[in-house]
N, C-alpha and C positions, 0 to 999 in steps of 0.2 A: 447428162451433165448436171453436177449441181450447182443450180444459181446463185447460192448461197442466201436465199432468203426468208428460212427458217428463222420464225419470231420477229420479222420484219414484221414495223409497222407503216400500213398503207391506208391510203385513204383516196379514195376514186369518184372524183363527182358524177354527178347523171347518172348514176347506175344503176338503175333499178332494169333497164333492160339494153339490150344491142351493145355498141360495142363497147359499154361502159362495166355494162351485168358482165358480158363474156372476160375482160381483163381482169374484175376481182377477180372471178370464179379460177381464172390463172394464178393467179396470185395465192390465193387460198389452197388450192392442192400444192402450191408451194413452199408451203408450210408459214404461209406468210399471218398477221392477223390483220384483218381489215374492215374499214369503216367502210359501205355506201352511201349514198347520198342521192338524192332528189327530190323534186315537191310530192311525189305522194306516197303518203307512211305505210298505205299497205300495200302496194306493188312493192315499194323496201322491204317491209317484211317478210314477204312471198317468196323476193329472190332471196335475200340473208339465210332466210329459212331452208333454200331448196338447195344455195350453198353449202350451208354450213353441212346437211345429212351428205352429200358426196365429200365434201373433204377432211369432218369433224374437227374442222379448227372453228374459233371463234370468227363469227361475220357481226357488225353490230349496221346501227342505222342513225341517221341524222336526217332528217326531212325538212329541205331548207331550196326556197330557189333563188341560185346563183346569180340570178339576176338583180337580186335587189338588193342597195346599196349595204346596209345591217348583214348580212347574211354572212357575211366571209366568215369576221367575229366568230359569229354563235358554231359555226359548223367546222372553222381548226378547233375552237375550244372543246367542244362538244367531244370532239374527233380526240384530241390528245389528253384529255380526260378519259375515257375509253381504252385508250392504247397507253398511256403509259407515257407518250411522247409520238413523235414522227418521225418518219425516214425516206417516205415513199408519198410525193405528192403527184395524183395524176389528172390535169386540170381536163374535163370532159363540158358541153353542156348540146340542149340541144342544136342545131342549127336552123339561121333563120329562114324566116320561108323565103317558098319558090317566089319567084316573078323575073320581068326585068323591068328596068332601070322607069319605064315610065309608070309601071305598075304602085311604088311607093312614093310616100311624102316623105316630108323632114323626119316626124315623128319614125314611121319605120327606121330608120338610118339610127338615128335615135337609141332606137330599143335594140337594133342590129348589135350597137357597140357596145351597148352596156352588157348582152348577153354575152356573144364572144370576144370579145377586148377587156371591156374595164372588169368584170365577174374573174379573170385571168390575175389581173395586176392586183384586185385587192383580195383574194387567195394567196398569193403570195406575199404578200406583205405581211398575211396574219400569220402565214405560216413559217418566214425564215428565221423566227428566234427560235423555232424547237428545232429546224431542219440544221440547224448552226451548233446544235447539240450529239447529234448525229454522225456515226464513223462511214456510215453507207449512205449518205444521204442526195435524194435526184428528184431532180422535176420532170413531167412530161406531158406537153399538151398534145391532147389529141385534135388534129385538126383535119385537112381536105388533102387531096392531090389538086383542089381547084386553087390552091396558092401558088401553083406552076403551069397550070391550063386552066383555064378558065372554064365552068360546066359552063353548057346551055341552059337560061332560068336561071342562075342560082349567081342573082348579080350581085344583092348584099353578100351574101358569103365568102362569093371570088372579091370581093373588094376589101372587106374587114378580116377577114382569115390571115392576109399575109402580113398583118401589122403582129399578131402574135406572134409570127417564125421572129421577125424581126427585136421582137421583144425575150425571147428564148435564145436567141444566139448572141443580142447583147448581156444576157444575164452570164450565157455561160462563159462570157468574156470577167464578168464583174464578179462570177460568184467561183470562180476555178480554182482560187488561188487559195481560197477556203475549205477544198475536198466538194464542194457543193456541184453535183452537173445539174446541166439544163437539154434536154435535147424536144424536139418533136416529131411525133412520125402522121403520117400524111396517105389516111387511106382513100383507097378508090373505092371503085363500087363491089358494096360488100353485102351481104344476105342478114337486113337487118329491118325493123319496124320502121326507119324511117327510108332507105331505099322503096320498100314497098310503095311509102306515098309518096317520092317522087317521083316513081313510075304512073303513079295513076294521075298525079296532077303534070306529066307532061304525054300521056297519053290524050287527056280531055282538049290541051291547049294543042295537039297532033292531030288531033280526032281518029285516034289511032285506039287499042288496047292496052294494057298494061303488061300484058304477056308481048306484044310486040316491042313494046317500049324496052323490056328484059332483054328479049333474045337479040333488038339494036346494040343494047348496053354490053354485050357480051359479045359482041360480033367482033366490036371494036379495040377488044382486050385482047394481045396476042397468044397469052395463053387460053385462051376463046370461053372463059366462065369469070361468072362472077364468085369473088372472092366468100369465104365463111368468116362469120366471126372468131372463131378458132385462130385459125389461122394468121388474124389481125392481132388476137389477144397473147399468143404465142411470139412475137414479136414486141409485142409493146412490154414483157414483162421482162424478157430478157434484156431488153435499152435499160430499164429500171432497177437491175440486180447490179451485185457486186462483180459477176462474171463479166460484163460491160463496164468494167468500171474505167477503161481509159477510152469511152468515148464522150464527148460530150461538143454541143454544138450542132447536131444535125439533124436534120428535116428529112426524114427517112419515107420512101415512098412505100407501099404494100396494098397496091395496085395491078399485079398482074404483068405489070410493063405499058400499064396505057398511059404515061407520061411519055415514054419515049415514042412511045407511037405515034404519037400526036403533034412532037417538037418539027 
């Protein structure tokens, strides 16, 4: 099938690895051109670089974290500077740590919102004058399956995470009428650098292993593995083309089925 996103411009925050590296690197055999983004410039350059020899389209970099208030600014400019314009915005960063609820203060809660909430809201604000310029033009945050179940540990997350669905499906209310969609997709446990650590940090607080801690995570998923980054980025790029172009509004799960397992 073609996506239609030849000469797309995209721009993917957090990406220099998991499932942020895995969605360019879709986008880019898709003939798309694309910006990454995260705080360190040479992990950026490493992926950019490892992208761009598999797909020989253009990858560029912006080394900015999304967390801090300035940041939006400099990394759509940067970004559409670069490209030419936008089309393709996909709001990634990383997630806050493990604990639960007695584990943080004020201050974590704090920095919880500012990384995934307000990092979301002033991304898009810097970005809807070019995205308003744009015939194919889509947002898509990547966020949990814990905005419908809640993980074990991961209280900030389940608790900040479902205020961006809510801010994604009020957009694609406000921005529809524009050509503008808004959707999210909502992965589970996927085969990535940060599954890894929270296997080992809910192995330590189990006093279990992290290979055990895997083969629980996978037990509990109907189709009985954990998910690939592939797989996740194969999805998230197609919500993002013109070939989806009359979907907009939803919170797509790519989890295996362990939402429904769980309900």
């Amino acid at each position: 099938m073609d996506l239609g996103l030849q000469n797309a411009r995209v721009l993917v925050t957090a990406a220099s690895q998991g499932l942020g590296a895995a969605t360019a690197r879709r986008f880019s055999l898709e003939g798309a051109k694309v910006v990454i983004n995260s705080r360190n410039l040479d992990k950026l350059k490493a992926t950019a670089d490892r992208i761009k020899a598999e797909s020989g389209n253009a990858v560029f970099s912006v080394a900015a974290d999304v967390s801090e208030p300035d940041a939006a600014e400099q990394i759509i400019g940067d970004s559409v500077k670069m490209l030419g314009g936008l089309d393709v915005l996909v709001l990634n960063a990383g997630g806050p740590p493990a604990g639960t609820f007695d584990d943080f203060d004020i201050a974590a809660w704090e920095n919880a919102t500012q990384l995934t909430f307000l990092s979301n809201v002033r991304l898009i604000q810097a970005a809807l004058p070019h995205l308003r310029q744009s015939d194919k033009a889509a947002l898509l945050a990547i966020q949990s399956m814990s905005v419908k179940q809640p993980v074990p540990n991961l209280t900030l997350s389940n608790a900040v995470r479902p205020a961006v669905i809510g801010l994604m499906k009020t957009l694609s209310l406000e921005l529809g009428p524009e050509g503008i969609r808004a959707n999210s997709i909502l992965p589970g446990i996927t085969d990535t650098e940060r599954v890894t650590n929270l296997m080992q940090a809910r192995a330590q607080k189990n006093a279990t292993t992290p290979a055990d801690e895997r083969s629980a995570s996978a037990g509990a998923i109907p189709l009985r593995r954990i998910g690939t980054p592939e797989e996740f980025a194969n999805t998230a790029v197609f919500l993002c083309s013109p070939a989806a172009g009359f979907i907009t509004g939803v919170a797509l799960p790519v989890d295996g089925g362990a939402i429904q397992a769980t309900l």
